[in-house]
Backbone as ProteinMPNN parsed JSONL, in Angstrom:
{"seq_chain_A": "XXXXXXXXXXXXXXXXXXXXXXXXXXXXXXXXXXXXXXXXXXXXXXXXXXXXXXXXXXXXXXXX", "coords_chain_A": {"N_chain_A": [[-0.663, 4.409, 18.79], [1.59, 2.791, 16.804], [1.267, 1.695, 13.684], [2.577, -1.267, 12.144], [3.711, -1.196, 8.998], [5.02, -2.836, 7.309], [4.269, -5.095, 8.025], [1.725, -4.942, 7.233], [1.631, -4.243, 4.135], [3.141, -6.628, 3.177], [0.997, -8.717, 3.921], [-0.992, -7.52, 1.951], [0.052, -7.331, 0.33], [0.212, -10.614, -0.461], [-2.271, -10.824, -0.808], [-4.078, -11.516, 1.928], [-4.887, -9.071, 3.041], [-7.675, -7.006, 1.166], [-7.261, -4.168, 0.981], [-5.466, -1.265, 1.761], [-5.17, 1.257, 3.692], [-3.844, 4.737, 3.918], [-3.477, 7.426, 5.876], [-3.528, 10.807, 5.547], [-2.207, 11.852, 8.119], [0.001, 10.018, 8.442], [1.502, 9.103, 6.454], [4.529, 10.156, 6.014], [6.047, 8.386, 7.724], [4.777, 5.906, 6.967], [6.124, 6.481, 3.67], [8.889, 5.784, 3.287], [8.777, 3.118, 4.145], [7.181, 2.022, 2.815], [9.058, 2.662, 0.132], [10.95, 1.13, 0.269], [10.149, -1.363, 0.654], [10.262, -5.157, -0.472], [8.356, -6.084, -2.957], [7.574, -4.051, -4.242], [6.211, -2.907, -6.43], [4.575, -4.792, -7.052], [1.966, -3.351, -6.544], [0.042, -1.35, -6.08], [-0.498, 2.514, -5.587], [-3.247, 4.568, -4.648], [-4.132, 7.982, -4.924], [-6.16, 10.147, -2.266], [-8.27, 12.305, -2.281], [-7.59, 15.438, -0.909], [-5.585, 14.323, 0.713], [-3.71, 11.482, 1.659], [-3.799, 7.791, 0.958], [-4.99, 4.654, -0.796], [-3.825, 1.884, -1.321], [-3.828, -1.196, -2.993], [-3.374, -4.821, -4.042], [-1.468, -4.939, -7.157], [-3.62, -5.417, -9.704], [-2.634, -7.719, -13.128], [-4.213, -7.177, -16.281], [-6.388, -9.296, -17.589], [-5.052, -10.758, -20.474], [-6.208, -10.196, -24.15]], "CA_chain_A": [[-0.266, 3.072, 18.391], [2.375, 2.486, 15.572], [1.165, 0.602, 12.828], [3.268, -2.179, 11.071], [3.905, -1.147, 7.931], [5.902, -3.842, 6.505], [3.868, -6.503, 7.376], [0.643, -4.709, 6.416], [2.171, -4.437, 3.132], [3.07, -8.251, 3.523], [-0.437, -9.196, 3.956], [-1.726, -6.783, 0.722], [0.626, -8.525, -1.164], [-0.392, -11.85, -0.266], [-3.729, -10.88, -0.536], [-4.361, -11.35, 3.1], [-6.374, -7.479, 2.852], [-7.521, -6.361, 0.062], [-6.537, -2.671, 0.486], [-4.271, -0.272, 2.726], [-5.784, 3.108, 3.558], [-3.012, 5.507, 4.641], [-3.66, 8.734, 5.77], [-2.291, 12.348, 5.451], [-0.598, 12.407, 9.069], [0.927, 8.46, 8.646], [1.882, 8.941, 5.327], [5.426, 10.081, 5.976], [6.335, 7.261, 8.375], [4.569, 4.509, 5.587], [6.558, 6.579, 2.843], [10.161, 5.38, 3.701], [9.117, 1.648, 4.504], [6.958, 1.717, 1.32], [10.014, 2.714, -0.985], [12.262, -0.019, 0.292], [8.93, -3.035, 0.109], [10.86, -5.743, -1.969], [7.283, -6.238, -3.973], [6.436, -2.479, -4.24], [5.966, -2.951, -7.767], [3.164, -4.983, -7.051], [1.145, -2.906, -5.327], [-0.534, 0.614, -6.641], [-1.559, 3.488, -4.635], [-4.205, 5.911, -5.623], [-4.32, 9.138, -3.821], [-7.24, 10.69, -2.33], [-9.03, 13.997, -2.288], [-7.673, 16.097, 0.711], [-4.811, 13.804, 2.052], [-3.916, 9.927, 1.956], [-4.172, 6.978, -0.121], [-5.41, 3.686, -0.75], [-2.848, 1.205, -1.811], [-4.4, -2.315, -3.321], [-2.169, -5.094, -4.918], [-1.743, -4.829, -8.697], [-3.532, -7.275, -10.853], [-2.493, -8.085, -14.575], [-5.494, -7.077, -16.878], [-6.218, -10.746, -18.854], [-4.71, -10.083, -22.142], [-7.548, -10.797, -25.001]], "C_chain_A": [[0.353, 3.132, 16.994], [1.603, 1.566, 14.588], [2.446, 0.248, 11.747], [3.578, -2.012, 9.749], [4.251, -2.27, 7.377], [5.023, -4.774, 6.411], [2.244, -6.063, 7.06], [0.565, -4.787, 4.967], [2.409, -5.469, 2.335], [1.867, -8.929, 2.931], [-1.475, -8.702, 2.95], [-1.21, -7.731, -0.327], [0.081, -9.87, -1.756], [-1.618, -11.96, -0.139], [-4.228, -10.845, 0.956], [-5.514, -10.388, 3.127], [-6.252, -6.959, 1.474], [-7.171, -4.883, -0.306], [-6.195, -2.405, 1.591], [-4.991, 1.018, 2.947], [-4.56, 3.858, 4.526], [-3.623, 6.912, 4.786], [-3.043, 9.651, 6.028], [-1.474, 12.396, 6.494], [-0.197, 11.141, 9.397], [1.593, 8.329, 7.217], [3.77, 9.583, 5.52], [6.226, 8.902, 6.518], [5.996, 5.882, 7.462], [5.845, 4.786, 4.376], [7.831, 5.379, 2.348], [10.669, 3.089, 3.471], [8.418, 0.978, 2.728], [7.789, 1.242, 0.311], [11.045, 1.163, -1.0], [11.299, -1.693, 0.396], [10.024, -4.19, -1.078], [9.796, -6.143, -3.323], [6.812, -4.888, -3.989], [6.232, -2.597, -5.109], [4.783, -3.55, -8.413], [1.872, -4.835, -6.552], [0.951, -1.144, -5.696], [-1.697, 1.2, -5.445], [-2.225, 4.571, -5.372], [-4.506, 6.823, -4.418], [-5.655, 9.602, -3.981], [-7.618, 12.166, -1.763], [-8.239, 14.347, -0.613], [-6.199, 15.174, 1.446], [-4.79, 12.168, 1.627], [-3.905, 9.119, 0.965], [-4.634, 5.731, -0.088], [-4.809, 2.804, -1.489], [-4.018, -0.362, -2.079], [-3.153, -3.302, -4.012], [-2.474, -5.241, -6.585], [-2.385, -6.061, -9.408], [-3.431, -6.822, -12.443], [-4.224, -7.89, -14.921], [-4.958, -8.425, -17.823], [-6.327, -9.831, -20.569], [-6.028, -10.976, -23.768], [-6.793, -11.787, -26.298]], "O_chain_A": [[-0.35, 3.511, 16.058], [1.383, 0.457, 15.075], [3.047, 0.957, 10.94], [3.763, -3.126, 9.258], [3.282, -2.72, 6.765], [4.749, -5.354, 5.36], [1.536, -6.966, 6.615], [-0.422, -5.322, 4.462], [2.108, -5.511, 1.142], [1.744, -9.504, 1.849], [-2.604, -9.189, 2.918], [-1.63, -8.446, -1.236], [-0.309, -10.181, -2.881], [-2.178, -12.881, 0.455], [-4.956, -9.869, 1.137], [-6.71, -10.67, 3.204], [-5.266, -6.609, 0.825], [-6.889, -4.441, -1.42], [-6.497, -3.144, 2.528], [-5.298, 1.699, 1.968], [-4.406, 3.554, 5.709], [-4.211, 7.453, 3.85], [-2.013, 9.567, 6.697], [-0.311, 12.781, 6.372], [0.013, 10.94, 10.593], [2.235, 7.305, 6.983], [4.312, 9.011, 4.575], [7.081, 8.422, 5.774], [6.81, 4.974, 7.294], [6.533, 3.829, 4.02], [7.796, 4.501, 1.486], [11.578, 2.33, 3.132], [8.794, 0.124, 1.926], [7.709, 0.175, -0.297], [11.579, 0.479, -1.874], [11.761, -2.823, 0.235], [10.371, -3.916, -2.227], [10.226, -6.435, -4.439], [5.631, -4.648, -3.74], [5.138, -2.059, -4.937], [4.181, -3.303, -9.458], [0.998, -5.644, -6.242], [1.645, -0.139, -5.537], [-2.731, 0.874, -4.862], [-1.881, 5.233, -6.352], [-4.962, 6.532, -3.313], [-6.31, 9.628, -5.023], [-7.107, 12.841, -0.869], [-8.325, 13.715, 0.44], [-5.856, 15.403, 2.606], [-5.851, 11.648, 1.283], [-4.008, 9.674, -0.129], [-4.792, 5.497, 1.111], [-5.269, 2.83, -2.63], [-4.964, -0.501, -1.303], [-2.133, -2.777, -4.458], [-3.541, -5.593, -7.087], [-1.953, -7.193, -9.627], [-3.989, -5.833, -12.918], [-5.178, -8.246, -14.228], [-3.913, -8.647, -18.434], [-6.976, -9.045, -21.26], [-6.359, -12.136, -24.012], [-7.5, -12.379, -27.114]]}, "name": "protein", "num_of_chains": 1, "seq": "XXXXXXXXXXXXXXXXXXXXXXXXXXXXXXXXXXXXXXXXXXXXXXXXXXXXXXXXXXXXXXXX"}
């Protein structure tokens, strides 16, 4: 089964889910749709041990 990228992505953005878990053998197929996201900028992935990552959307740290 394919998963959606785009509108998983969509739905991170918009909060919808709070995180993305990609893993090592879907990560080329996410790469591609990732790069071209028109909000990728708001949206950080942190790679994990062994393979994969876990994408969340960015929040602003409140400035003091």
């Amino acid at each position: 089964m394919t998963k959606d990228y785009q509108q998983l992505l969509t739905d991170l953005y918009n909060g919808k889910i709070s995180k993305l878990e990609i893993e090592r053998d879907e990560f080329m197929d996410f790469q591609p749709i990732y790069m071209s996201f028109q909000f990728r900028k708001g949206i950080v992935g942190t790679a994990k041990r062994g393979g994969g990552a876990t994408y969340r959307r960015y929040q602003d740290k409140p400035k003091a």
